[in-house]
C-alpha positions in Angstrom: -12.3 -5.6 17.2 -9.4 -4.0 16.0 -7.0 -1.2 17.8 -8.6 1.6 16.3 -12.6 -0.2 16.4 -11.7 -0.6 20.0 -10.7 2.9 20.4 -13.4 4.4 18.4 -16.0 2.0 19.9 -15.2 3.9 23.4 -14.9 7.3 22.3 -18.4 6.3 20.8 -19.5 5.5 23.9 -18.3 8.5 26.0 -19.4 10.8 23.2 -22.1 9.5 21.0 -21.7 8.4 16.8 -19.4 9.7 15.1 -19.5 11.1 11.6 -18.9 9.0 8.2 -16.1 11.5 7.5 -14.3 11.3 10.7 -14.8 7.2 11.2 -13.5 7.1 6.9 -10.3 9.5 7.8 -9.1 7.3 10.8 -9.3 4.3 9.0 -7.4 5.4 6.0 -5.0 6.7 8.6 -4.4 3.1 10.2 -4.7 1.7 7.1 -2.0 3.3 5.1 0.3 3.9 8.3 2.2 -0.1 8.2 1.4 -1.5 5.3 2.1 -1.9 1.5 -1.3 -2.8 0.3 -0.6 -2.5 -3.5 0.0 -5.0 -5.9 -1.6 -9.0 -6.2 -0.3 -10.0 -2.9 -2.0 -6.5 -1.1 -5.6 -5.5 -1.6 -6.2 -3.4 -4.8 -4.0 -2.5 -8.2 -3.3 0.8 -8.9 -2.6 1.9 -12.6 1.2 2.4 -12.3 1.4 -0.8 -11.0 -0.6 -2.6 -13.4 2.4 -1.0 -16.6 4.9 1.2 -16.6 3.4 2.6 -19.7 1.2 4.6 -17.5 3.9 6.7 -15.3 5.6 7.4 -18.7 2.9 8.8 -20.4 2.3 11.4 -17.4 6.1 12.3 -17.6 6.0 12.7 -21.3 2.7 14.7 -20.8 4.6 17.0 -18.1 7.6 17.5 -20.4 5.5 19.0 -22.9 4.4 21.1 -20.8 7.2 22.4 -19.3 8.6 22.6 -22.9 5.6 25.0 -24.0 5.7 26.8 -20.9 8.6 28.3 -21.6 11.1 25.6 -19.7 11.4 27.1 -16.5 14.6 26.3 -15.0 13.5 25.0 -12.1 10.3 22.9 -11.1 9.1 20.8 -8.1 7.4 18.0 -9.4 5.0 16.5 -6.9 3.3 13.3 -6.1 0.6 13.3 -3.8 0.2 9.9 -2.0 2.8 8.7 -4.6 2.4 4.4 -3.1 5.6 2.5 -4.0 6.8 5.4 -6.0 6.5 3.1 -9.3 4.6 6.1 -11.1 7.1 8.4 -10.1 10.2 6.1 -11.1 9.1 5.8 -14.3 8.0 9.2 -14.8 11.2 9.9 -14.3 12.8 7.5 -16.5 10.7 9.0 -19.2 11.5 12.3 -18.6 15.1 11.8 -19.4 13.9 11.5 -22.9 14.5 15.2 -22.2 17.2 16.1 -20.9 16.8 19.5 -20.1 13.6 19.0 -18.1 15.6 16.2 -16.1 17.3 18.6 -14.8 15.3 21.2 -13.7 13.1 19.2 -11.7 13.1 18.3 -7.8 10.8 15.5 -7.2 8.4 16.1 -3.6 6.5 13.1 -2.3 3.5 14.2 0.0 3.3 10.8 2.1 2.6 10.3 6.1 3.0 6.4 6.0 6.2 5.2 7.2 5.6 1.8 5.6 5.2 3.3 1.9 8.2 6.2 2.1 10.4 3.3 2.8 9.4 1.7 -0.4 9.2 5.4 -2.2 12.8 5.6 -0.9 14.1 2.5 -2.7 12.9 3.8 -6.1 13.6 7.7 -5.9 16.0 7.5 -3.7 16.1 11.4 -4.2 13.2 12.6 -3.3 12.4 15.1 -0.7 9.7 13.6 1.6 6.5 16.1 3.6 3.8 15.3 5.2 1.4 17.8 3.6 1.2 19.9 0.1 1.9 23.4 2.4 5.7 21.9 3.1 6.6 21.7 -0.4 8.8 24.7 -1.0 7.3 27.5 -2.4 9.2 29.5 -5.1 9.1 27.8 -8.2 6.4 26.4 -10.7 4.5 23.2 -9.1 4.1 20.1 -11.9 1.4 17.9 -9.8 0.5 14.2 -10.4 -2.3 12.8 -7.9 -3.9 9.3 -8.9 -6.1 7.6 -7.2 -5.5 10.3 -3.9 -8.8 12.1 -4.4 -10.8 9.1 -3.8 -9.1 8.4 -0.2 -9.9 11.6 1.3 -12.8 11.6 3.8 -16.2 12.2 2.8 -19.5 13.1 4.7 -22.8 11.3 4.1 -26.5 12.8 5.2 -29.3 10.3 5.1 -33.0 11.6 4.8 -35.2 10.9 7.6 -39.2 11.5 7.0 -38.4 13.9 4.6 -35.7 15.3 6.8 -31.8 15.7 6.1 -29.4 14.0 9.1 -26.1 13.6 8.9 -25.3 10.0 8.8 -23.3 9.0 11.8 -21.6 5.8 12.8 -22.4 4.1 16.4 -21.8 0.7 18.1 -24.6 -2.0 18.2 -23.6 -5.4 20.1 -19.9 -4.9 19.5 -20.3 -3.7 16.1 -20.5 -0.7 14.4 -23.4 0.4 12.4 -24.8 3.6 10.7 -27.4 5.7 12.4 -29.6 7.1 11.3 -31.0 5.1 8.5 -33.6 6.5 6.0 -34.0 6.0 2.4 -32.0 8.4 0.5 -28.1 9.1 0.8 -26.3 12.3 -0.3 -22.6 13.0 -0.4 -20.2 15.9 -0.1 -16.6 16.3 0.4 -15.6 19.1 2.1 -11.6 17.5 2.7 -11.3 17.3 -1.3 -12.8 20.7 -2.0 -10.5 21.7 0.4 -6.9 20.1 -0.7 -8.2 20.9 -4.4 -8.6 24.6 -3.5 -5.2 25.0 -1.9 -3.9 22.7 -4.4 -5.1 25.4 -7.2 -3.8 28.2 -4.8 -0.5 27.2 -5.1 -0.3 26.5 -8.6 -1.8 30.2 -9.0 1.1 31.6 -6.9 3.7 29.7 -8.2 2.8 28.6 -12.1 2.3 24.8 -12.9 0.1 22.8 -13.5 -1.4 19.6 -11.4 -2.9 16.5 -13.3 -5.8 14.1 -11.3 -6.2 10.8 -11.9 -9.2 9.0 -10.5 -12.7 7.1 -10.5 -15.5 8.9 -9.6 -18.3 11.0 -11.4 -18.6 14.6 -13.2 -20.5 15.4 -10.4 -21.7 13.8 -7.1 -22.5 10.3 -6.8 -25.9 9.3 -6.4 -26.4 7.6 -3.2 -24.0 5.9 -0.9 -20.4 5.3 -2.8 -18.4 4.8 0.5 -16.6 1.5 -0.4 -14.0 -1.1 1.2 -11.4 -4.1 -0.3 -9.8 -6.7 0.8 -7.8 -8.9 -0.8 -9.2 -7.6 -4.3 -12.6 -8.1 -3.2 -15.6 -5.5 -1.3 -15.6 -5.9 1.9 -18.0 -4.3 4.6 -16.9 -0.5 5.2 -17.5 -1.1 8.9 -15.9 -4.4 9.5 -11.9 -4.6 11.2 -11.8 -0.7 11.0 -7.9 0.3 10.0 -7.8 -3.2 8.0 -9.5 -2.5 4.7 -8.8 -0.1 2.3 -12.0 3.1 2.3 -12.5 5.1 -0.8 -15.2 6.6 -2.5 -16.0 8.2 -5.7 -15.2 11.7 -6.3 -17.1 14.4 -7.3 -14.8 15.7 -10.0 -17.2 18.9 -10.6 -16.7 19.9 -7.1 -12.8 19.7 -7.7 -13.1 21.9 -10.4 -15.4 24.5 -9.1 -12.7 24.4 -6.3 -9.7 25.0 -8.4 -11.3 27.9 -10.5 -12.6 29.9 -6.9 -8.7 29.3 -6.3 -7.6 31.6 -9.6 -6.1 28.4 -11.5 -7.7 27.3 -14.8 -9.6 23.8 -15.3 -9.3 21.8 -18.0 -12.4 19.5 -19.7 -13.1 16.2 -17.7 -11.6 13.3 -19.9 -12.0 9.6 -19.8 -8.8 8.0 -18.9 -8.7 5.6 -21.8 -9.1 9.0 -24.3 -6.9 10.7 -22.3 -3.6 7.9 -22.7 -4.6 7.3 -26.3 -4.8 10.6 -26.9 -0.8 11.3 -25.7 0.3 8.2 -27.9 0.4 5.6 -25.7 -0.6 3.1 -28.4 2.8 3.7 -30.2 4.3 3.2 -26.6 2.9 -0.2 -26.9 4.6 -0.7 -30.2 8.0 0.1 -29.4 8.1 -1.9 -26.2 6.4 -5.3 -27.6 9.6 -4.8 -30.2 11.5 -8.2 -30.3 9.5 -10.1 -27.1 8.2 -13.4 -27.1 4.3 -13.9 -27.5 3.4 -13.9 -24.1 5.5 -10.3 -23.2 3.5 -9.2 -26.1 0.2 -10.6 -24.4 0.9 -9.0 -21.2 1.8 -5.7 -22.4 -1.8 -6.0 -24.8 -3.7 -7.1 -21.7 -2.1 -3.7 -19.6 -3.3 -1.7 -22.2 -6.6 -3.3 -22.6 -6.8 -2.6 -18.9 -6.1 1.1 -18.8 -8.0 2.2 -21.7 -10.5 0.0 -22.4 -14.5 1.8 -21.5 -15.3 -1.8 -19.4 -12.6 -1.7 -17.8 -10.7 1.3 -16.5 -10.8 3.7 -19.0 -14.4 5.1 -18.2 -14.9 5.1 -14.8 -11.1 6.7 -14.0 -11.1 10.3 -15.3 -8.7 12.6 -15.4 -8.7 16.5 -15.0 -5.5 19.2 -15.1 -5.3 22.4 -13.3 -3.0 24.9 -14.9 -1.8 28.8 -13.7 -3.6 30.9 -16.7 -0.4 31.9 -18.1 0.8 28.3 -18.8 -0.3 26.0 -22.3 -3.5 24.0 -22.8 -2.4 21.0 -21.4 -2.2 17.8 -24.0 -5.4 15.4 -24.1 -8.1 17.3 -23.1 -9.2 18.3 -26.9 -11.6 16.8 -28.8 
């Protein structure tokens, strides 16, 4: 076993299983804490990483914003669980296409892995580091970016039993771990999402802003058992070498929004990623950076774009969804 399945394996033993949500919260914990998993050498690609196309489209998108909201002369723009900071550095590089919003922002990274703020730190060297949302200085109007954050937050599973409704716990079973109780129909909620969306909204209601999700998951909940693990670019079994594989699942982007609203921000329509970035140009994007490559630059920058908007590939199963404070602009891409 690992550290932590060793460590969970004899709390399990003291105490009983332990729930999906706690057992899918410590792993992410471990798994994030020493490690740079992104990129081909780690175990999954992220959309930042995959063009830099994709962070400058969400800083364009936020300086239109600002720019309709009145330019506020100050603004702390946020990443939550911001990974190498690659989205962020070229958000940033973007967002000198306007000057003036270059300078009134002060970029916020909410990260607890050492691992990753050290690699944050070598591309935005200037950012302000915190380990939770409620650290980021209140004060000002909040411009949020979280992709792919959503999905690592801990969910709870209940399994029904003879017609009965159990939560679904994890135990040990000859030195491996294994859910109990098993039945024939699985059901998921998310109170930890709910949660961070709700005091995500909060703040953006206090302050003014506006915060823009990025993930895969479902207008509602998922049907069934979505709890998922990879390795090396490949599934893997959610209970195997606890701490060592990546745990997501999908998220229940109704539940976000339902959330947000309760919180006094407003919610904009769900979109489909690939609608969403053609919607804000990034087809023209494509244009003026294949100017004056060679064929296989060209080829490459085709195949990102292929890859982020494309239905079979990214661009329908990541959606994206803003919330804004009701005094701010319709955010861009959300029309018809």
């Amino acid at each position: 076993m690992t550290p932590l399945g060793r460590r969970l394996a004899a709390e399990i033993a003291e105490r009983g299983p332990i729930g999906v949500d706690r057992y899918m919260a410590e792993c992410v914990a471990a798994y994030y804490a020493g490690r740079d998993p992104f990129g081909r050498g780690g175990d999954f690609t992220t959309a930042p990483e995959i063009s830099q196309m994709f962070g400058e489209i969400i800083g364009l998108w936020m300086a239109d914003l600002w720019d309709r909201a009145g330019r506020p002369a100050r603004v702390n723009l946020v990443e939550l669980g911001p990974g190498r900071g690659t989205l962020m550095a070229d958000l940033l590089r973007a967002a000198r296409a306007l000057p003036a919003f270059a300078e009134a922002i002060r970029v916020h990274f909410v990260e607890t892995s050492p691992a990753l703020r050290a690699a944050q730190a070598e591309r935005v060297p200037a950012a302000a580091w915190h380990d939770d949302l409620a650290e980021v200085p209140q004060g000002a109007p909040l411009l949020v970016v979280a992709n792919e954050f959503f999905d690592a937050l801990p969910i709870r599973q209940e399994v029904r039993v003879d017609g009965v409704w159990q939560q679904r716990r994890i135990g040990v079973s000859t030195d491996a771990f294994v859910f109990t109780p098993e039945g024939d129909e699985i059901r998921e909620t998310a109170p930890a999402r709910t949660e961070y969306a709700g005091a995500l909204a909060f703040r953006i209601a206090a302050d003014g802003g506006a915060a823009l999700l990025i993930d895969y998951g479902y207008e509602g909940p998922a049907e069934g058992d979505s709890l998922q693990a990879l390795a090396a670019h490949a599934a893997a079994d959610p209970l195997a070498a606890p701490g060592e594989h990546d745990l997501t699942a999908h998220v229940d982007f109704a539940a976000l929004a339902e959330a947000a609203r309760a919180a006094g921000a407003q919610v904009s329509p769900l979109a489909l990623q690939g609608p969403f970035l053609l919607a804000l140009g990034i087809e023209a994007r494509v244009e003026r950076l294949s100017r004056g490559l060679d064929p296989e630059a060209r080829h490459a920058i085709a195949g990102a774009i292929r890859r982020l908007t494309l239905p079979q590939a990214m661009g329908s199963l990541f959606k994206v969804l803003a919330f804004t404070h009701t005094d701010w602009p319709e955010p861009a891409g959300f029309g018809a």
